[in-house]
N, C-alpha and C positions, 0 to 999 in steps of 0.2 A: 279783357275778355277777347278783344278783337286780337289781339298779339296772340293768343294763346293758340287760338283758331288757327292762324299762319303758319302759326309753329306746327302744329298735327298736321296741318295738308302735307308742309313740304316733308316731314319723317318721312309719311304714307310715301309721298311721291318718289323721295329717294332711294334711287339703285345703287347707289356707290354702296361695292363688297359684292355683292350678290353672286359674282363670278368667284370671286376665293369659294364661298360657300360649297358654289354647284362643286366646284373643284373637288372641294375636300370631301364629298358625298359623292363622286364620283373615282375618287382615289380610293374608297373605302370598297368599294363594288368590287373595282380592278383587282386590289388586293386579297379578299375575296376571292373571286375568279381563280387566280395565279395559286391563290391555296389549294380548293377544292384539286387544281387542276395537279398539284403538285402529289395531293394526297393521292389522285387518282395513277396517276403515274408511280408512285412507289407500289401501290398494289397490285399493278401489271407487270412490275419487275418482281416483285417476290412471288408470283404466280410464275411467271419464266423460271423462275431458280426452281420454288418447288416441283414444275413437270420436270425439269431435267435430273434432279435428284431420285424422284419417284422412276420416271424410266430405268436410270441407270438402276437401282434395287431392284425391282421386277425383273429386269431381267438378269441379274443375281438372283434374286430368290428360284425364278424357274429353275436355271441351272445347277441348283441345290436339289430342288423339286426331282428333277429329272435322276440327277448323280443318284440320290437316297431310297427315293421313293415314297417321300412322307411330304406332307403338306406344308406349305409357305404359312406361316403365322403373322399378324400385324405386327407382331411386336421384332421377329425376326426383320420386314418391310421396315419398319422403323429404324432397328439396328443401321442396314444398309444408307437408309437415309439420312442419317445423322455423320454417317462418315462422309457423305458427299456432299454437306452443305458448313457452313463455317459458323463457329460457336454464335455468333448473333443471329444467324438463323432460324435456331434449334426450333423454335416454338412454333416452325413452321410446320412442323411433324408431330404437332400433337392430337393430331385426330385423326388416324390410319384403320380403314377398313380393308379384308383382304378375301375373296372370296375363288378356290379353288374347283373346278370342276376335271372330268378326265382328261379335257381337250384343252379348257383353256388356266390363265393364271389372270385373274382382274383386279386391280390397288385403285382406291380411292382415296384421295388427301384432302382435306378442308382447315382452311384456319381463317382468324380474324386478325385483320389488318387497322393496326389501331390510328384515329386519323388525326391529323393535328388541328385544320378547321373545319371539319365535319361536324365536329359537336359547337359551331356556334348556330349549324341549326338544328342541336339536338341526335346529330349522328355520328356516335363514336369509333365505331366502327364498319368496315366490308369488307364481306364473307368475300374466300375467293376456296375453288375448288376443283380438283383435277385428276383426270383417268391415266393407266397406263395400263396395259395388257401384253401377254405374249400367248401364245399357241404351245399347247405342251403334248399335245398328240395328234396334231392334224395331217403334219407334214413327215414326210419320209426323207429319211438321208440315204444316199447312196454313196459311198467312197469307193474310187476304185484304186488303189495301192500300184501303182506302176515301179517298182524295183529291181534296180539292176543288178543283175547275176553274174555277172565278168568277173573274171580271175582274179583282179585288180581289189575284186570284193572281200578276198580273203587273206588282205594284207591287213597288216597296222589291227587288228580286231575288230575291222569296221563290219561285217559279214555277223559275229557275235552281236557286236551292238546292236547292227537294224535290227537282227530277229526281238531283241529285250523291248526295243522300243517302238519298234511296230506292233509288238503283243500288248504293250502296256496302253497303246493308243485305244486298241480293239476294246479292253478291258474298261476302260473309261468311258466310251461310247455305250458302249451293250448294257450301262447301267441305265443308259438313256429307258432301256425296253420296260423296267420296271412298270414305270406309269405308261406302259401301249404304246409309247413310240418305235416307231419300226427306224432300227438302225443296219442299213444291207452292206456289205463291203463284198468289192472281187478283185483278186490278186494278178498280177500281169509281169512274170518273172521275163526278165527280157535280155537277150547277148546280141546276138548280130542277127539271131533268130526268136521267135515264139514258140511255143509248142503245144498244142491243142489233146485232148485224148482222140488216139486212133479208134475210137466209137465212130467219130466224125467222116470216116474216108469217105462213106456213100454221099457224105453231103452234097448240094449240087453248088454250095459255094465254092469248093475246092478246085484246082485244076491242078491237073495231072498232065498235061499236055504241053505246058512252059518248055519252051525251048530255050537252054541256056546254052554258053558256049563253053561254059567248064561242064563237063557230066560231070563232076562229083555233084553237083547239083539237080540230079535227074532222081526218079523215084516212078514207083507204080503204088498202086493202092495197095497192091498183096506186100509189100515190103517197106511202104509206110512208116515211120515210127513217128510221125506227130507234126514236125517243123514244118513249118510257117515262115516264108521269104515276104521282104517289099513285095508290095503289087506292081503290073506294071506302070510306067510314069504316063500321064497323070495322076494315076489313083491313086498313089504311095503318098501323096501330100493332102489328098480329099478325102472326104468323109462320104460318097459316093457308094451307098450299097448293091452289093454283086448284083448285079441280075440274072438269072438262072441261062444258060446257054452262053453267055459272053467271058468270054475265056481272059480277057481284059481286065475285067472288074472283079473277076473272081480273083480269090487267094492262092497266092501258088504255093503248091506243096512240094519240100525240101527234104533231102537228108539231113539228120540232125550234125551240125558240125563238131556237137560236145553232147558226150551221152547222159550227162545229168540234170542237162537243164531241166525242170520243172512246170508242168502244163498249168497253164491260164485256169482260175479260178471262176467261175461265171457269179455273179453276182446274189448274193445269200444272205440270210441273214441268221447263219446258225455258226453263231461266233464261234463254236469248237473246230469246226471245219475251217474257218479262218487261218488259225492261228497253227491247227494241225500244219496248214499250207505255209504259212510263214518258216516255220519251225523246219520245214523238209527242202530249203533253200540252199542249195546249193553255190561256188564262187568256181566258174570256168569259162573262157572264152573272151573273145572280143565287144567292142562297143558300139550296139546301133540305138541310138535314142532316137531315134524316128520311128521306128517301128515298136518301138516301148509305149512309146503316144498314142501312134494308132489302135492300137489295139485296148489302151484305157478310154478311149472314145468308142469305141467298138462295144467294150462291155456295158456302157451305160448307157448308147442309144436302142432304142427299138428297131427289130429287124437282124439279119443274119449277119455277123458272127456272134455267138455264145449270148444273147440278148433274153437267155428263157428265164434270169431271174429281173429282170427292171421291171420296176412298176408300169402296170397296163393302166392303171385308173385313169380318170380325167384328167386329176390336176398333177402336172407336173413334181415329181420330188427334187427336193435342194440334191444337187450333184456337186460332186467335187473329185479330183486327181491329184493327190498326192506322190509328185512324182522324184523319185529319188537316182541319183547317180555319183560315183565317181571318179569321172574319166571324158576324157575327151572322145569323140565318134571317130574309129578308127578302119571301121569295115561295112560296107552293105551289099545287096547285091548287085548295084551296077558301079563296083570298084572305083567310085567317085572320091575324091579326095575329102578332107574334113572339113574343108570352107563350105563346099560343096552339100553335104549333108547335113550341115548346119540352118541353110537355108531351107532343107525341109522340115528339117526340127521345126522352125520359126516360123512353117507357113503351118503346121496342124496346129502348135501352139496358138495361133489364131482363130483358127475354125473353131478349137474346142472354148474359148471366151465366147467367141461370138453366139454359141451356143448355149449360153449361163449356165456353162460349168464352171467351178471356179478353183485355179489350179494353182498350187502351194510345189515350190520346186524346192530338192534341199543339194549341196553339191559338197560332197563326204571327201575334203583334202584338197581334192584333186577335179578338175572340169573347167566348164568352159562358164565363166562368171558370167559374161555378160547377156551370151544367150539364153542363160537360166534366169537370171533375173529380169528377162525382156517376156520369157516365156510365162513369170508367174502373173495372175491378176491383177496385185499388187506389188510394190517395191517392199513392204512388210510381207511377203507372202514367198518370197523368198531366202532360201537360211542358208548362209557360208559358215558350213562345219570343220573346223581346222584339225576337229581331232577328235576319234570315232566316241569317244564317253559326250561329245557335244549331241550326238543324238536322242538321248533321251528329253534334253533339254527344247530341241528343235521340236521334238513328236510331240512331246507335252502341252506346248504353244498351238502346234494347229491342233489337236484335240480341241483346248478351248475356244480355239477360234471357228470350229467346226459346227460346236454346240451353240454359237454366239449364230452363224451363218443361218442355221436351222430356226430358233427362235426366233430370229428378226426378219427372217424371208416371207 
């Protein structure tokens, strides 16, 4: 009995193992742990693919919304999301809500993410869930069409072309108005000069007092017919509005050097007038793209020149300059050479970004690449058209991208 006794103390008393034990109840925790953590982490990654999915559909579906004029459906929402996510996905898109109002377009997604050791304590599952919305009538566009009129325009059918594809842009847009989005454009036919309607002579922007050194360059109000020179330097590069008296900052008024060019469009949103204007485009003259610029910054900000259609409301409209050429800057008023002129191209082409406009250049054969593609927003945002049937293709890209600009602003 006495042995027996001995023998239970020492059991009781022995620790040898006890650490393997802790170990392995310890290894079981960690394991554990490492799970949960893993489960939790795949359902943060398929929450990240489904918002990126669901975005990108909304804002598909708006610009369906907008083009038609008929409402975004779940199941439409779904379509979209299903092309954007990869066949193991799919079940991520199985619970889509879609709700349309005049202003806005709002997609809800939910699914269950099934867990591997969640259910050893009973939880098979977590829900994950996610918003995406665009704005389908809040915001106004404004495009101003800056298109050069040069002689050069009515070679190769490039002159044909733009008016096809300038109308066909208008017409893709103006569908936006369906569901009350206000879509405005103004036209900015440009040579070496502008030309305004002679309505404008009393304006107190104008100056009639410019002293040039060639007279063909002189004019009075009573003989007028419209043209619009550079301003003097500095202002021909700034954005600087006239002040009433300062003969400086005002616009100096010209003889036209071609009698057909086409007066500046002010800013509207009555797409027949547009296109009416597109369509009455004339191909004569020389090349100033500096003053093509100026003057599509001109119609979109507030204040004098031709400023009577831009939006006065609070919040700023998405603006943008679609600005087209093809030809190199061959003439302006102070007989500067093309490097020369160039440099002013490239200093508005600045002012008007820095101003969140955002400006799409297209250069039709012939032009100066690098300044266009320095002058667009982006490196996509400008288009080298080798040959005039490329423009339909060009206008149809930023059309989308315009409507993409608008939604996501």
């Amino acid at each position: 009995m006495k042995n027996q006794l001995v023998l239970l103390r020492r059991f009781r008393e022995d620790q040898r193992g006890s650490i393997a034990i802790l170990f392995c109840l310890s290894l079981l925790a960690i394991c554990f742990g490492a799970g949960v953590s893993i489960d939790y982490s795949r359902a943060g990654n398929a929450r990240t693919v489904l918002q990126s999915a669901l975005d990108a559909a909304v804002l598909m579906a708006g610009k369906e919304a907008l083009a038609t004029g008929k409402k975004a459906t779940p199941a439409s929402v779904k379509r979209s999301i299903l092309a954007n996510l990869k066949p193991e996905d799919h079940y991520l898109a199985n619970n889509i809500t879609v709700s349309q109002s005049g202003t806005d377009l709002v997609a809800n997604a939910t699914a269950n993410i099934k867990l591997a050791f969640g259910s050893i304590i009973g939880k098979d599952t977590i829900p994950i869930g996610v918003r995406a919305s665009v704005p389908l009538g809040s915001n106004r566009l404004e495009i101003a069409l800056v298109l050069d009129s040069t002689g050069s325009m009515g070679r190769l059918g490039k002159m044909d072309a733009l008016k096809k594809a300038a109308i066909d842009l208008v017409d893709f847009l103006s569908l936006s108005q369906k569901s009350g989005t206000e879509i405005a454009f103004g036209i900015v036919p440009f040579s070496t000069q502008v030309r305004v309607p002679i309505t404008y002579s009393s304006a107190d922007w104008i100056d009639f007092k410019s002293s040039e050194p060639n007279p063909r360059h002189n004019t009075n109000r009573a003989d007028w017919d419209g043209c619009i020179m550079d301003r003097d330097k500095p202002n021909n590069t700034n954005t600087k509005k006239p002040t009433p008296g300062k003969s400086q900052e005002a616009q100096p008024a010209q003889k036209c050097s071609t009698p057909n060019l086409q007066t500046v469009l002010p800013i509207t949103i009555n797409a027949g007038i547009v296109k009416a204007k597109i369509n009455s485009l004339v191909a004569e003259g020389n090349t100033n793209t500096t003053i093509g610029m100026a003057w599509g910054y001109n119609i979109l900000t507030k204040g004098n020149p031709l400023s009577e259609g831009v939006s006065t409301s609070g919040n700023k409209p998405t603006q943008a300059i679609v600005f087209l050429t093809d030809g190199l800057n061959t003439a302006d008023r102070f007989d500067q050479p093309s490097s020369m002129m160039d440099v002013d191209m490239a200093e508005l082409c600045r002012t008007a970004k820095s101003g969140n406009i955002r400006v799409f250049t297209i250069r039709v054969i012939e032009g100066n690449d690098v300044l266009l593609q320095n002058c667009a927003s982006n490196p996509e945002d400008f288009y080298k058209v080798n040959e005039a049937a490329g423009l339909l293709t060009a206008f149809k890209s930023i059309a989308e991208k315009l409507m993409t600009l608008r939604l996501s602003s």
